[in-house]
Steps between C-alpha positions, in 0.01 A plus 500: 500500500438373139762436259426414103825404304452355154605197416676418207632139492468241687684161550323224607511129585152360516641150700216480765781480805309738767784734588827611311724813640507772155668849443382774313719804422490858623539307834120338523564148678250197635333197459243364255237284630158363281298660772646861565859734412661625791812774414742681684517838359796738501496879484452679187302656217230234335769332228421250180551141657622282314431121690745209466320192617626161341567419140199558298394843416155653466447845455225601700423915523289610782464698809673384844334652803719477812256574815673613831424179739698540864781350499502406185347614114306246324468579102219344308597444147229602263590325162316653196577143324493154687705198467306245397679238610501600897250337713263729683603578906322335772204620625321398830159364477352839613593672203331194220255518302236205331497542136239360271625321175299427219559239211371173349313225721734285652852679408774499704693788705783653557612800671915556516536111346285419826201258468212656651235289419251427247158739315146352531268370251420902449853561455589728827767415767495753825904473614567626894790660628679670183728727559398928349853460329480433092472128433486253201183253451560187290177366368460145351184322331498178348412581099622878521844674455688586835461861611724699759389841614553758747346558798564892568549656876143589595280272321270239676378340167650371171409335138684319328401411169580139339500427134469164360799309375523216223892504563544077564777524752347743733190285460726193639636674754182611633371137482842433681471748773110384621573076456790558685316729810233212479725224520416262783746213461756440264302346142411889547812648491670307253176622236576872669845435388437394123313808460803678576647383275258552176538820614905494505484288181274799332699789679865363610596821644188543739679537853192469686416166347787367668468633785144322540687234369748474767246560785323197398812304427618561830154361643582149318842525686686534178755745630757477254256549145318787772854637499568532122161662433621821743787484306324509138293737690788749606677463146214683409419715796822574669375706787189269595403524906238252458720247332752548779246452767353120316899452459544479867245337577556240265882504681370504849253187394823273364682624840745716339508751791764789455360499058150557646611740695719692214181472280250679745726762582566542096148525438457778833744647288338514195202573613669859711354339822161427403475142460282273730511203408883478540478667784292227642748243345755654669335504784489130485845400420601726738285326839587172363851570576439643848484883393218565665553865580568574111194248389233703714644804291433388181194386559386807647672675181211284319271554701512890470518462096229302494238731722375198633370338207670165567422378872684193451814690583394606850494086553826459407600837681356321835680140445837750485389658825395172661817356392724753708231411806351877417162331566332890533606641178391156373144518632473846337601365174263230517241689578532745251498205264178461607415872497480483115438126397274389823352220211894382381623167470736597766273661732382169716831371568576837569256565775627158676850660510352809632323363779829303620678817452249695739574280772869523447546882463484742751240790532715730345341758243526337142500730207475360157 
């Protein structure tokens, strides 16, 4: 049995914590999760529900369809406006799609503030395991203006279109953002770093500059100037997850423990859940001091955001395992490693640890 009550209002809190307890009125109860809405549903005609659900409101008209599921009814929520600021729900691999981007030779990508790699000389970058959910591509040339577009639910192919910029502190930053990727020692990074800083000279208010900044600050070990570029950062950019994330890491690097871990969980925050690279940083602080149940979480938290684009995490996944004497589970990270970069710079000390694993384990089934 079907049942389609409007909805009127809504209250929302869009905090990224997977489960809170909410009431509606007319006496509709349950619990919202990112991935599905299950209600309890007392007797009566179809009313108007009106939602409460945290502090900050968002109307949001539409049609909820309760389907009769023994024991229980499970209601999918058909919005006919999105909030933009909610990450999409987790998909399994089965469900992904490859999507085809197009830009300028040799720009950089983004999808959901996720580096996914880099276009050809002709300009096209093929991108595995994307979620059919609605997604946001960041596109970034050296010598053109920053684009971000959409990426709709259904689509296996996008353009995006750069136009050339003359602005001088976007032209900085750019230089700022490749010397400091090519940096091999530190005569490198300190020239990555003065280009930051034309750029923060030209634009003073350019968060992103000092973000940059503080990443390759905190390379040079200078924690505390690393420190009061997130801050000039944040002044600007209150709510920054990627600041948060470099902030903890620059705390976990000057062995400030319990800040590092206040700054990775602030950035999670931020971020409504989806943020890897504090995930993994988390992970981190977390098996240094001994948590190694709660480490292997996080980093399997990253490793699901991430669709498998970063195989150095499955390394560090398997030294957690290893660590707690879980020598299977560590195998099965290690070779997954090797699954997707069989050519890394990790992958022949990898195979040595493998092969003394194999003759410790037992001939149980492994399953990555």
């Amino acid at each position: 049995m079907n049942r389609e009550p409007q909805i009127v209002m809504g209250e929302m809190e869009i905090t990224g914590v997977p489960s809170h307890r909410w009431e509606c009125l007319a006496g509709w109860e349950g619990w919202f999760t990112p991935a599905r809405l299950a209600m309890k549903v007392s007797g009566g005609k179809p009313p108007l529900l009106t939602c409460k659900y945290g502090p900050s409101r968002f109307g949001f008209p539409g049609v909820l369809v309760l389907i009769a599921v023994a024991p229980v009814l499970v209601a999918v929520l058909l919005f006919t406006n999105t909030v933009s600021a909610q990450r999409p729900a987790r998909t399994t691999k089965a469900s992904t799609r490859i999507i085809a981007i197009k830009a300028e030779p040799n720009s950089i990508v983004w999808i959901d503030e996720i580096r996914r790699g880099v276009t050809d000389a002709s300009g096209k970058l093929t991108v595995q395991n994307v979620s059919p959910a609605r997604h946001s591509l960041r596109v970034r040339a050296n010598g053109f203006k920053e684009s971000t577009v959409a990426i709709l639910p259904g689509k296996t192919s996008v353009t995006a279109k750069l136009v050339r910029t003359t602005d001088a502190a976007e032209l900085a930053f750019q230089e700022a953002e490749t010397a400091r990727e090519q940096a091999k020692d530190d005569e490198a990074r300190q020239r990555a770093a003065e280009a930051y800083r034309r750029a923060l000279k030209l634009r003073p208010s350019f968060p992103a500059a000092r973000v940059g900044l503080a990443r390759v600050l905190l390379e040079l070990n200078e924690y505390k100037e690393a420190l009061a570029e997130i801050e000039a950062a944040r002044r600007s950019r209150p709510i920054y997850p990627e600041a948060s994330a470099v902030e903890g890491r620059i705390n976990r690097e000057a062995a400030f423990e319990e800040e590092a871990i206040k700054s990775f969980r602030r950035s999670i925050r931020e971020a409504r859940g989806f943020q890897p690279e504090a995930h993994v940083g988390l992970a981190r602080v977390l098996e240094e001091k001994g948590q190694f149940n709660e480490a292997i979480a996080e980093y399997r938290k990253a490793l699901e955001q991430l669709m498998d684009s970063e195989p150095v995490i499955y390394q560090l996944l398997g030294a957690a395992y290893e660590r707690q004497q879980k020598y299977k589970e560590a195998l099965a990270a290690y070779e997954k490693y090797l699954t997707l970069a069989p050519n890394g710079s990790l992958a022949p000390a990898l195979r040595s640890i493998i092969d003394q694993l194999k003759r410790d384990a037992s001939g149980v089934e492994i399953i990555p």
